[in-house]
Backbone as CSV, one residue per row, in Angstrom:
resi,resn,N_x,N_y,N_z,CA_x,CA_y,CA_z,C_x,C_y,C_z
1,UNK,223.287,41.063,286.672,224.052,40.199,287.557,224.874,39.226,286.728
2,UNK,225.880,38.793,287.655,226.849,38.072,286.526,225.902,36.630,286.090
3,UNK,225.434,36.018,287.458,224.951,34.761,286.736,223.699,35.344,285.237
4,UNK,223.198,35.881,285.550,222.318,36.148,284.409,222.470,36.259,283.086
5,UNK,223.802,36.100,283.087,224.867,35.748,281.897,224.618,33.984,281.406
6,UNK,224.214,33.288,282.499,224.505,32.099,282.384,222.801,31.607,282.408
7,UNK,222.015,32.003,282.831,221.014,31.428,282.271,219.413,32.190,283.354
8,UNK,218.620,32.715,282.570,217.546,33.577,282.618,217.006,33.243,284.109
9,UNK,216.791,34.017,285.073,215.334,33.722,286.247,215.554,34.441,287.104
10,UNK,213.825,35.286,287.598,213.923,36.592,288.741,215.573,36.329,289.550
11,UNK,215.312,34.984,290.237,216.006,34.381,291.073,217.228,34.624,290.932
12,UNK,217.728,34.638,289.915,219.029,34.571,289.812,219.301,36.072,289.634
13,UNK,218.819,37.075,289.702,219.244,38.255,289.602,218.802,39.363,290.858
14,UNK,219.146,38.038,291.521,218.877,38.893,293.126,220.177,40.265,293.850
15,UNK,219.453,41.061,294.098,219.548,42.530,294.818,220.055,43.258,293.557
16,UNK,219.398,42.862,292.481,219.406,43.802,291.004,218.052,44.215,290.696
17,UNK,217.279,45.507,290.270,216.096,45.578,290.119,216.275,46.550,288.621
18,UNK,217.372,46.548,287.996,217.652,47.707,286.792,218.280,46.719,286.107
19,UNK,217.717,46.355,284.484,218.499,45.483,284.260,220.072,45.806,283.294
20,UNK,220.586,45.176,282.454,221.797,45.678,281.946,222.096,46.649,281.344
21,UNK,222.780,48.074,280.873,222.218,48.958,279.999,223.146,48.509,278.694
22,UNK,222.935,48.484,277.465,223.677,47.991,275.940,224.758,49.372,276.505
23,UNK,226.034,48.963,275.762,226.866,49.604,275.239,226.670,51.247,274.863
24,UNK,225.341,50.578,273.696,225.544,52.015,273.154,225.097,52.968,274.459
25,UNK,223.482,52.329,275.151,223.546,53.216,276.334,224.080,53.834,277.203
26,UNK,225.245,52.739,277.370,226.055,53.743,278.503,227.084,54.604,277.542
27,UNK,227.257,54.318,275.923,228.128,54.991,275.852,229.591,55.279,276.531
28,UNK,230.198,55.902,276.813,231.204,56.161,277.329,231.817,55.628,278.830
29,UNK,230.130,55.608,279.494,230.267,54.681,281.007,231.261,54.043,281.105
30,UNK,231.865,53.486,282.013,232.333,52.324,281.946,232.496,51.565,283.184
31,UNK,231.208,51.710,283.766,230.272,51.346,285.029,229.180,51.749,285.725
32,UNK,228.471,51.072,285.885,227.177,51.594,286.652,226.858,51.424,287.849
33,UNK,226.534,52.097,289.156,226.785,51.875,290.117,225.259,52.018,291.137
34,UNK,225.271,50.797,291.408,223.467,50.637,292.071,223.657,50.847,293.666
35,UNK,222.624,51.205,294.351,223.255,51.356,295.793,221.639,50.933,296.257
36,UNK,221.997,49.785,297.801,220.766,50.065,298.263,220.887,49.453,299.383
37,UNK,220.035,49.523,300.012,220.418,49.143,302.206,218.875,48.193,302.763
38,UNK,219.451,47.421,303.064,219.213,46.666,304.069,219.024,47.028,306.009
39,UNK,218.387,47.063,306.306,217.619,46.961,307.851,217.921,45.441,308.357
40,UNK,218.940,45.406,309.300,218.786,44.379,310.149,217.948,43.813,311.441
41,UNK,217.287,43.156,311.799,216.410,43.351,313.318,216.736,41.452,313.655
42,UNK,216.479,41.625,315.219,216.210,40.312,315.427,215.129,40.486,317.083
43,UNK,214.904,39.849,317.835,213.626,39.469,318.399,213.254,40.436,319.109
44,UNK,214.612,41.450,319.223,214.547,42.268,320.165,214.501,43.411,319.858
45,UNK,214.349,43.411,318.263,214.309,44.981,317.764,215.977,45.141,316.267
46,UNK,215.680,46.573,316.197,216.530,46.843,315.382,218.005,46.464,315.707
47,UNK,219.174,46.043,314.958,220.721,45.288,315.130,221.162,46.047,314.486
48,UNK,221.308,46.876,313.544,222.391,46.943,312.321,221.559,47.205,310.927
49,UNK,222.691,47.204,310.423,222.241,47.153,308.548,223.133,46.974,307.235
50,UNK,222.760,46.476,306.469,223.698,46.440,305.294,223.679,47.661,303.917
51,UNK,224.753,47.856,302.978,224.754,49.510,302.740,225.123,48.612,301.786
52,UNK,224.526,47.764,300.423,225.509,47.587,299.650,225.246,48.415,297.453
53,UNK,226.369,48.458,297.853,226.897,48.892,295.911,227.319,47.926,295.200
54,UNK,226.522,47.932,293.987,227.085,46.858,293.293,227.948,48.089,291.562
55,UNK,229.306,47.689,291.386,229.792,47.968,290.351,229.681,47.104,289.177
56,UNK,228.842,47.569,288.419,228.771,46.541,287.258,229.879,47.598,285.716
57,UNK,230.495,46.615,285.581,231.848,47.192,284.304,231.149,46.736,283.031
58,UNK,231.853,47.673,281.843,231.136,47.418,280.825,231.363,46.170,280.233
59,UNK,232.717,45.165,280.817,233.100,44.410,280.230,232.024,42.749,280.462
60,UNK,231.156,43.192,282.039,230.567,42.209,282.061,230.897,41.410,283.958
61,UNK,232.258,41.843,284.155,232.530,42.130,285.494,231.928,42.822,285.952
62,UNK,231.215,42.352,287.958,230.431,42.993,289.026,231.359,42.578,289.938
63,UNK,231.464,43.712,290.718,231.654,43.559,292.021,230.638,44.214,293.126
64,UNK,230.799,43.804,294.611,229.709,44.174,295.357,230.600,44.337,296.593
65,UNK,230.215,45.439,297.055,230.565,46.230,298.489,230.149,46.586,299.416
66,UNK,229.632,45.493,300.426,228.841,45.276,301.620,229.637,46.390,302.449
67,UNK,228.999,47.432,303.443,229.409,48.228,304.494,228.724,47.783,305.610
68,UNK,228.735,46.875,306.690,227.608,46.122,307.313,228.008,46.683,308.971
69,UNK,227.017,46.424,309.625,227.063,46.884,311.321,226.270,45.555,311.913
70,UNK,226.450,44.759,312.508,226.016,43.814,312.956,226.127,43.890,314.450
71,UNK,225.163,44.257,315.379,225.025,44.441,316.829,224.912,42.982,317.393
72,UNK,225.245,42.013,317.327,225.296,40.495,318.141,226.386,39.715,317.665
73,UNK,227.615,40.339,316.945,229.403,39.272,317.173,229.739,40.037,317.516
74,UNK,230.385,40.057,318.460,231.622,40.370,319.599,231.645,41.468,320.556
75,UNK,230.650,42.330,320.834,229.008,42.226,320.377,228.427,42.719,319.388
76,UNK,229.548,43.784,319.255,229.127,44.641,317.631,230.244,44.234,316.704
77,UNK,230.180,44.102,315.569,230.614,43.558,314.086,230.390,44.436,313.173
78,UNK,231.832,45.594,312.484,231.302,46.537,311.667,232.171,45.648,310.670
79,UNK,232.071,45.791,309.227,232.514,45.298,308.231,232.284,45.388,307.220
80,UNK,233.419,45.652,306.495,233.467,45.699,304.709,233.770,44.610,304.337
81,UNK,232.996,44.296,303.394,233.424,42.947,302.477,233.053,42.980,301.286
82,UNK,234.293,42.914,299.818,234.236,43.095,298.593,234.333,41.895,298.414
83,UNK,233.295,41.634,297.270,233.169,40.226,296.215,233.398,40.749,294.510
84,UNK,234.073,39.884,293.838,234.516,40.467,292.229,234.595,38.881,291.385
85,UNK,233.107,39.251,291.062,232.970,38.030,289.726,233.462,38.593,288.547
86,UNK,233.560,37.596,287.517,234.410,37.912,286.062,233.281,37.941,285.109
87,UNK,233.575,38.287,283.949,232.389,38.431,282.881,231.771,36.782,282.572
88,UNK,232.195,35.683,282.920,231.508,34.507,282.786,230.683,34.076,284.004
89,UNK,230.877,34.838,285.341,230.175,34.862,286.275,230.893,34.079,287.566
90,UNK,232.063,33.760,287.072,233.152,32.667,288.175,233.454,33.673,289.022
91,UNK,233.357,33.489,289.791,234.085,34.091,291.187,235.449,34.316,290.947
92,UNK,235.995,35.318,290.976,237.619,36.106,291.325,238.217,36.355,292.261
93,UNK,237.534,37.233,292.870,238.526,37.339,294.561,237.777,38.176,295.251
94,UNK,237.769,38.221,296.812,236.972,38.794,297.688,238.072,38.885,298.669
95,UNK,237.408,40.104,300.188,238.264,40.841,300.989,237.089,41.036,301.898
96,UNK,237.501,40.770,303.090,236.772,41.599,304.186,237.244,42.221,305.447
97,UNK,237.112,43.462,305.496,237.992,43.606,306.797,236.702,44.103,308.078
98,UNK,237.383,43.774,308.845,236.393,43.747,310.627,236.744,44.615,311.478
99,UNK,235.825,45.283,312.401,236.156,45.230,313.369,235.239,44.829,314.499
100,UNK,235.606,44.986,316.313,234.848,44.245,317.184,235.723,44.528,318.331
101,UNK,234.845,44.612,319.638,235.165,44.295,320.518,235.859,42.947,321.250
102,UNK,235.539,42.078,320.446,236.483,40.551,320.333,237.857,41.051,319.819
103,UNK,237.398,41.095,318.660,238.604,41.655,317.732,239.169,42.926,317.693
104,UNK,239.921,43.782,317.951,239.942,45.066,316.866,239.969,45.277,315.521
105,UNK,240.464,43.738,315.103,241.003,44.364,313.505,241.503,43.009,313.109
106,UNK,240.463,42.631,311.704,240.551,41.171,310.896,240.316,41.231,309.834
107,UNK,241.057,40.897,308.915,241.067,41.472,307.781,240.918,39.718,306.912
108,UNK,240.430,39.551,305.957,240.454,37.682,305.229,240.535,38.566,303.688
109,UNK,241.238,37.811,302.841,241.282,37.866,301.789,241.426,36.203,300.784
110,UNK,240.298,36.767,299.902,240.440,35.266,299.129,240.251,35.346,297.655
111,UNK,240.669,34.312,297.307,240.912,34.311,295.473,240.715,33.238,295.100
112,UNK,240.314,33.024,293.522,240.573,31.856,292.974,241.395,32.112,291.798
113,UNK,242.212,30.665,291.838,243.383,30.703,290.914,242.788,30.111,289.236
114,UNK,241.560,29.685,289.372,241.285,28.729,288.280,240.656,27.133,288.657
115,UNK,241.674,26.555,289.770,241.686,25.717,290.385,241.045,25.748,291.996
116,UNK,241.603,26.377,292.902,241.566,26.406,294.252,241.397,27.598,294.441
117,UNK,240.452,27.832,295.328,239.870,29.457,296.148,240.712,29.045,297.446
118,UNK,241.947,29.899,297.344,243.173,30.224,298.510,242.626,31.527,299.286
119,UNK,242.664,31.693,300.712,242.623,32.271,301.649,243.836,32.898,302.422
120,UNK,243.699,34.096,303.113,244.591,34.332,303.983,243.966,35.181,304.806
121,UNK,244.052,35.222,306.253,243.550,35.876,307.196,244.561,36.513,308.114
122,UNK,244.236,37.737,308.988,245.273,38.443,309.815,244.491,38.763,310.480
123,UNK,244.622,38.866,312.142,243.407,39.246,313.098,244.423,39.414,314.488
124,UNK,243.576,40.259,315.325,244.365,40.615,316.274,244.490,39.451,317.566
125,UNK,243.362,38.662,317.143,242.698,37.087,318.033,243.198,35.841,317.578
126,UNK,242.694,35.853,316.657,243.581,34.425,315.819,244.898,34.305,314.737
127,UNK,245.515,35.878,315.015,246.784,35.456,314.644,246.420,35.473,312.782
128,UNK,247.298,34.743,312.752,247.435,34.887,310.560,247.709,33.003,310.545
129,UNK,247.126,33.464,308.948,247.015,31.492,308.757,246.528,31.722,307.199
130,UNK,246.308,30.700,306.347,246.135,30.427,305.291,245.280,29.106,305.137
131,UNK,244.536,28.823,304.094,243.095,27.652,303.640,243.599,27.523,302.540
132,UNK,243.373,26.438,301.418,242.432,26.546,300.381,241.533,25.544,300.505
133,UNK,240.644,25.608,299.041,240.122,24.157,299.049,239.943,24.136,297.749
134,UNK,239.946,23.140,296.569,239.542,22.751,295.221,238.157,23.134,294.662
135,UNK,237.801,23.850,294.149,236.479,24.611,293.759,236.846,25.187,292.292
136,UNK,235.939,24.941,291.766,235.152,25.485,290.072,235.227,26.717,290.261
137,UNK,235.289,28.342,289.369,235.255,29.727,289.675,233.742,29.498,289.552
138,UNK,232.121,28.749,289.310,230.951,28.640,289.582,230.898,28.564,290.580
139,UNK,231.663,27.490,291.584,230.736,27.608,293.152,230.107,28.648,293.655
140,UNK,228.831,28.505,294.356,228.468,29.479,294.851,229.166,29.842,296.159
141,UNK,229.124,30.739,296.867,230.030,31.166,298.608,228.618,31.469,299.468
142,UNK,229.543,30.787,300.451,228.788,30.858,301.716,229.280,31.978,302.533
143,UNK,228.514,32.065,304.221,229.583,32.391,304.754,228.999,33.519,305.087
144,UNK,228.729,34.367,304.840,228.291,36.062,305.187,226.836,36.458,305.554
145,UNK,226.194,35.825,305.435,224.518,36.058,306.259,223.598,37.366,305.291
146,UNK,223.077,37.284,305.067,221.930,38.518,304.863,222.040,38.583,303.434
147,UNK,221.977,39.594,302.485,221.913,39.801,301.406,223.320,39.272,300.347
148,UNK,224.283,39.446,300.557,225.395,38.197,299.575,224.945,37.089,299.984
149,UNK,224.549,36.532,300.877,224.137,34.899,301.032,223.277,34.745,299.972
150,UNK,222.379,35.760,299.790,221.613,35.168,298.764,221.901,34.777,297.668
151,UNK,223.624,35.322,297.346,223.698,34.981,295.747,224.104,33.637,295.865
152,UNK,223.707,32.990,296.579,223.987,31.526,296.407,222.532,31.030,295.374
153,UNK,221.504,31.382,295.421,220.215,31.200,294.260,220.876,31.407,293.124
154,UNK,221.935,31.725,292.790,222.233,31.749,291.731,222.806,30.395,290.967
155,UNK,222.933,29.474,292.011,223.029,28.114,291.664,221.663,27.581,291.018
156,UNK,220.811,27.992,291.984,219.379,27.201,291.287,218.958,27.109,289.887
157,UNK,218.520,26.122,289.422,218.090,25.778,287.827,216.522,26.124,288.207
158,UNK,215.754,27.079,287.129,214.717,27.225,287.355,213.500,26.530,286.219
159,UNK,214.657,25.591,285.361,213.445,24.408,284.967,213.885,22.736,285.430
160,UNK,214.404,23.236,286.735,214.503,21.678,287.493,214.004,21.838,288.540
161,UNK,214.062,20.343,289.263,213.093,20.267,290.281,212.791,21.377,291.376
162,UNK,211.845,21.474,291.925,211.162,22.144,292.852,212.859,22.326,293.933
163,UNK,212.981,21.338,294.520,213.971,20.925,295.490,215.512,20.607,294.869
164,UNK,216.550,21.265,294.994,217.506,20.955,294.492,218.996,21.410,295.135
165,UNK,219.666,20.263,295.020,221.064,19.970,295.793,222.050,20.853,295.167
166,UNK,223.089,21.753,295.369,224.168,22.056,295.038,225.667,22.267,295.680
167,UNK,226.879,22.278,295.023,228.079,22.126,295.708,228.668,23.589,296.334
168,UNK,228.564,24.164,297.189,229.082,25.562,297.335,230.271,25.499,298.272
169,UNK,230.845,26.737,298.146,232.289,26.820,299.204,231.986,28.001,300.188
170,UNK,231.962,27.342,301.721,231.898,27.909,302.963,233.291,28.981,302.927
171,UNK,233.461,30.013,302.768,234.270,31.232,303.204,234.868,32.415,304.694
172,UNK,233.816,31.084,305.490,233.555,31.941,306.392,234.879,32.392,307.622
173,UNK,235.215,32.987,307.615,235.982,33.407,308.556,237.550,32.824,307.756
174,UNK,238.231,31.738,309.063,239.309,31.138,308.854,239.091,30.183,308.700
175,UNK,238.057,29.375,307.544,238.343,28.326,306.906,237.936,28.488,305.724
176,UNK,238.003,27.763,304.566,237.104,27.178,303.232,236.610,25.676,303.409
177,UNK,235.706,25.373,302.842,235.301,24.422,303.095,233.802,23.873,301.981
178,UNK,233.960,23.115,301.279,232.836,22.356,300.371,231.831,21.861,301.357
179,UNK,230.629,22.468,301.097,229.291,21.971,301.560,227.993,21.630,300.788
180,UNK,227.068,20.875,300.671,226.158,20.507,300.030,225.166,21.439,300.749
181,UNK,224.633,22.266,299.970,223.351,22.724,300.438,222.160,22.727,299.543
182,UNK,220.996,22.250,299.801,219.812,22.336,299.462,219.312,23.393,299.094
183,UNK,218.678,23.601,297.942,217.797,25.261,297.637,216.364,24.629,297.260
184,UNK,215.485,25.120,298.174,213.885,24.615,297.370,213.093,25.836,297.347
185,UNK,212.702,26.078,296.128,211.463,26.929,295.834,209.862,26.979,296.710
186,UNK,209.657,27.402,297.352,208.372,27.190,298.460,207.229,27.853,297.392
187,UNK,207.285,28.621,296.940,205.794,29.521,295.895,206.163,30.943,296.187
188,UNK,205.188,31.811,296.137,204.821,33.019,296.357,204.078,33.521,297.059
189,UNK,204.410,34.793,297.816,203.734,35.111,298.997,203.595,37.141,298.940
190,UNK,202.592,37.514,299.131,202.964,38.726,299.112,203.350,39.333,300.396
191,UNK,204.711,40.106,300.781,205.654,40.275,302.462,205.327,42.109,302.188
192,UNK,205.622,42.596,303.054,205.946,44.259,303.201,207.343,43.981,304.102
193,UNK,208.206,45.157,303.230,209.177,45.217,303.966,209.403,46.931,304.153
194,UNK,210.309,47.332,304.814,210.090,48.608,304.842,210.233,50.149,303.499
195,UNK,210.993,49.024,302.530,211.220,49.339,300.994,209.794,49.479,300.453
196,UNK,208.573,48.211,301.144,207.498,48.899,300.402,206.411,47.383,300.870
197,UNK,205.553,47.306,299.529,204.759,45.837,299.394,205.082,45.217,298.347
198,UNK,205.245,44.036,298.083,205.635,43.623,297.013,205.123,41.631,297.131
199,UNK,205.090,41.134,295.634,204.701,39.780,295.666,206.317,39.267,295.496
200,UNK,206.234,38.110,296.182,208.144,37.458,296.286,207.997,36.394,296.201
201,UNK,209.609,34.965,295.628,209.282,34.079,295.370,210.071,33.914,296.661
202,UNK,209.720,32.966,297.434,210.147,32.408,298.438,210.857,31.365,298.250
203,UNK,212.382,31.569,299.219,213.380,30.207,298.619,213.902,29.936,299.872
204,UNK,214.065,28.325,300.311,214.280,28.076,301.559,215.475,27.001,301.329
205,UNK,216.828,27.666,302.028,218.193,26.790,301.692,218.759,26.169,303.269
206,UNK,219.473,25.001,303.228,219.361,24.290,304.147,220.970,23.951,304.067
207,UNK,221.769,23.811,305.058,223.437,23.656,305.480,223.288,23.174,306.759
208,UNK,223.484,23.723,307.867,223.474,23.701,309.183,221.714,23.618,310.003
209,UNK,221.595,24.606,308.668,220.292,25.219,309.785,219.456,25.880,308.769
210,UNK,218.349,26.239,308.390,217.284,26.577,307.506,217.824,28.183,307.192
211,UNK,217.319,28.392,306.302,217.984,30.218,306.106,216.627,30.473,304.981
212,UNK,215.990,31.596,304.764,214.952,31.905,303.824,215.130,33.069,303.455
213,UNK,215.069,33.226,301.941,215.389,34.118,301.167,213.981,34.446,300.715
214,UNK,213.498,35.522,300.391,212.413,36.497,299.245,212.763,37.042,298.547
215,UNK,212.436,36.969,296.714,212.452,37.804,295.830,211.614,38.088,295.334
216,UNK,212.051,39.459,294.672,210.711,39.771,293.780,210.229,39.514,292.430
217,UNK,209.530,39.583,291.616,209.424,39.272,289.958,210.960,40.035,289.576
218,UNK,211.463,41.264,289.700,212.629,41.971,288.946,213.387,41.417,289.333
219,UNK,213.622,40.442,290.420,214.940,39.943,290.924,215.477,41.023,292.634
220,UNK,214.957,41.564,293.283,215.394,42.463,294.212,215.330,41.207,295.350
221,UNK,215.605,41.189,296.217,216.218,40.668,297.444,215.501,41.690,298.451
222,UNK,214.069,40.610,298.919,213.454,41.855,299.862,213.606,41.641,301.450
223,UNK,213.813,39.891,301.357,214.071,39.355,302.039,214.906,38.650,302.909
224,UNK,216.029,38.394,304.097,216.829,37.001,303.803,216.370,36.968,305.631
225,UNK,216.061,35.876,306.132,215.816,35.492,307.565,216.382,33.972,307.704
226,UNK,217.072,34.185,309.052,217.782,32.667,309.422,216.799,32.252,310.310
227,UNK,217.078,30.616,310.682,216.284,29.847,311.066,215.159,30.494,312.567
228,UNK,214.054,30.163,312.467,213.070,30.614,312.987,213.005,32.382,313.384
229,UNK,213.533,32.482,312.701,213.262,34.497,312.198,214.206,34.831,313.395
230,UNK,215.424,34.085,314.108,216.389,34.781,315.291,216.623,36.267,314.421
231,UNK,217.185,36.539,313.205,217.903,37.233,312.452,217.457,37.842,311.297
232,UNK,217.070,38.507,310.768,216.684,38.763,309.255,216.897,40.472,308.664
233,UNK,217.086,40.045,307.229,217.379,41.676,306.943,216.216,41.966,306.031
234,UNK,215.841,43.110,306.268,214.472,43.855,305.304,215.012,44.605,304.271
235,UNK,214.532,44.669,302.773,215.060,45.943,302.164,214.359,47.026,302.712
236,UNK,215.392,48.109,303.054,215.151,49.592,303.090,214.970,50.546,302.256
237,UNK,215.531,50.236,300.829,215.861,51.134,299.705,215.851,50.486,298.518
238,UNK,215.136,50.299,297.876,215.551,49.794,296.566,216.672,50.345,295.919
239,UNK,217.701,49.471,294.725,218.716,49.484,294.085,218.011,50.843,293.234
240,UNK,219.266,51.867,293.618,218.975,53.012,292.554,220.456,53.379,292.306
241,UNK,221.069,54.396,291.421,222.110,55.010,290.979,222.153,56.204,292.023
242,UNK,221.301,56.897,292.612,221.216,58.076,293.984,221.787,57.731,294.950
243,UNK,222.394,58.968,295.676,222.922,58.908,297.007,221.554,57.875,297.523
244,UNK,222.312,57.035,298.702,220.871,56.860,299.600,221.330,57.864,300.836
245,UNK,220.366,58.379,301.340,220.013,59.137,302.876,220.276,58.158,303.877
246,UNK,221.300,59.151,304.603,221.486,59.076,305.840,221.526,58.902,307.492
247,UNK,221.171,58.399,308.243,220.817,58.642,309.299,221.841,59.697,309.903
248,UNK,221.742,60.812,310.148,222.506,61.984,310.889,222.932,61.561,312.055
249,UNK,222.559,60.466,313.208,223.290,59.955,314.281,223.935,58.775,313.691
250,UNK,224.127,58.054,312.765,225.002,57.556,312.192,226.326,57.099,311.808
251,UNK,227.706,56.622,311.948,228.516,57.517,311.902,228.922,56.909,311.200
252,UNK,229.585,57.649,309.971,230.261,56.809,308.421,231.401,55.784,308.972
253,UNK,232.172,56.170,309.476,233.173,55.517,310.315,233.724,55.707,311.856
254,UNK,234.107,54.608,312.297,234.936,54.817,313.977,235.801,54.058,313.475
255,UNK,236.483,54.073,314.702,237.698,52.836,315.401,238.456,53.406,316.344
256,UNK,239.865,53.025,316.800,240.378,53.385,318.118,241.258,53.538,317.646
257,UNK,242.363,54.459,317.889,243.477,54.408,318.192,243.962,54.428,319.370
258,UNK,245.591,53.524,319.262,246.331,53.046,320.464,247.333,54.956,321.087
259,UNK,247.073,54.934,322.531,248.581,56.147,322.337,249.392,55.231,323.647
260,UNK,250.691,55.613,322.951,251.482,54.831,323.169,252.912,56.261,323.895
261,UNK,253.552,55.799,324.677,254.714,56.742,324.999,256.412,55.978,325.380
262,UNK,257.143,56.117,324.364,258.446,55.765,324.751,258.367,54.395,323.774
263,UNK,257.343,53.992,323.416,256.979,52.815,322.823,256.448,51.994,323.848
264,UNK,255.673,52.357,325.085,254.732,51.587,325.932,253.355,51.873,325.432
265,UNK,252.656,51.167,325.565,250.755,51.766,324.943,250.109,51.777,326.789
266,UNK,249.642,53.161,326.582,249.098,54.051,327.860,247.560,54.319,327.840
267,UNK,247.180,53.929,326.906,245.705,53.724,326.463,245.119,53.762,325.404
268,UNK,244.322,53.879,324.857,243.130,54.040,323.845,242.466,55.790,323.452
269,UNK,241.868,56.233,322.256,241.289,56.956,322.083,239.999,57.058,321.060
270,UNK,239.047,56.007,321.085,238.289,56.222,320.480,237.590,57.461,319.441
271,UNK,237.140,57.146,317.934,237.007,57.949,317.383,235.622,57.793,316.011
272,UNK,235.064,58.756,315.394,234.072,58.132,314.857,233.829,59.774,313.950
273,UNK,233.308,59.189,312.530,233.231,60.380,311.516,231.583,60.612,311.305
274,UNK,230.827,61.515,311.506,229.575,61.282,311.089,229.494,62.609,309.814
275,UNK,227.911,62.651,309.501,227.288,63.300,308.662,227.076,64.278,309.180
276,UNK,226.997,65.366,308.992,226.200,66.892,309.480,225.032,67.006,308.243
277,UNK,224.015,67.575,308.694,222.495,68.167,308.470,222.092,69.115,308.463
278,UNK,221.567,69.433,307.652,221.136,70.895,307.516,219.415,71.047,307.666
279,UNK,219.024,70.771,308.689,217.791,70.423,308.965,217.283,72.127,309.545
């Protein structure tokens, strides 16, 4: 992970469980590519899930590629969202595009210049607009829920206090925005998630509203649940270099297209790509 560049702890090398390979190892590589999924549920049962890859370059640059399904915004929330730290671990630029029954189609893109993490958004609801705000390429980002939220631990100092304050930048949607959030270390607990059993350090971060993260000794991300467990994602898969498996009712992709005649729009045609099985 990029912070792990910047200074040693499980914590900080969350939803990584393989650690760097030398040069000579990869040899010729010139990236390694981890894949692993997340299970979403909330009170009422299964929501969604997160599918993410992390590209790690030989130069020391990661990026990470959330494929997410979220069954409770608008009501369903499918979404890609790319994050691309630099070999010192500063944040570079990120992208997410949406879709939804609110929305059809929202796309945010953001960067940092050195100085200011600038924004721009396009959506079929709120129209197009632009943010920045003054931020370090360290801040940690807010903003996205479940497993990237967690790389906000990557702020935490793990020979300072138990309880500790840091400056991060809210990303969320159509704003930026500097927030103080709290990260405190609670201990260790041993959780089962559907990835397996495992002992985790428990980390409880505070903004709006309480959010709790679990890791493991290697650094994996088994855990992340928002305030009083409404929301939480389980690992499904540990980080491996393998295809992960499929669900066969699944479908890699949908969306709609408009049909339109004369240049009037006459309706809709929904559409969706799945997997075939050889069962």
């Amino acid at each position: 992970m990029l912070w792990f560049l910047r200074q040693f702890t499980p914590a900080l090398m969350v939803l990584v469980c393989v650690p760097f390979a030398s040069a000579a190892e990869e040899g010729a590589t010139e990236q390694t590519i981890l894949r692993s999924r997340y299970v979403l549920s909330g009170e009422a049962g299964p929501l969604g899930y997160t599918e993410l890859t992390e590209f790690r370059r030989h130069d020391g640059s990661v990026s990470y590629l959330a494929r997410e399904r979220m069954e409770f915004w608008g009501p369903v929330l499918d979404r890609f969202v790319v994050l691309t730290f630099d070999a010192r671990g500063g944040f570079d630029s990120g992208h997410w595009v949406a879709t939804s029954a609110y929305s059809p189609h929202f796309s945010y893109t953001f960067r940092h210049d050195g100085r200011v993490i600038r924004g721009d958004w396009q959506g079929d609801v709120v129209g197009s607009g632009r943010t920045e705000v003054p931020a370090s390429p360290e801040s940690p980002l807010l903003g996205f829920w479940g497993p990237l939220e967690s790389l906000l631990l990557s702020a935490f100092d793990p020979e300072g206090p138990r309880e500790q304050r840091v400056e991060a930048v809210d990303v969320e949607d159509t704003h930026h925005r500097l927030l103080t959030v709290t990260i405190e270390k609670l201990g260790k607990e041993v959780i089962r998630v559907p990835a397996g059993e495992a002992e985790a350090n428990r980390f409880r971060t505070e903004r709006f509203g309480a959010t709790y993260h679990w890791v493991d000794d290697d650094g994996t991300l088994l855990r992340w649940s928002s305030e009083n467990d409404t929301y939480r994602w389980e690992l499904e898969h540990f980080p491996t270099k393998d295809l992960l498996p499929r669900h066969p009712a699944e479908p890699v992709a949908n969306g709609e297209y408009e049909v339109t005649r004369d240049g009037e729009i006459e309706g809709s045609v929904t559409w969706s790509i799945g997997k075939e099985t050889n069962d």
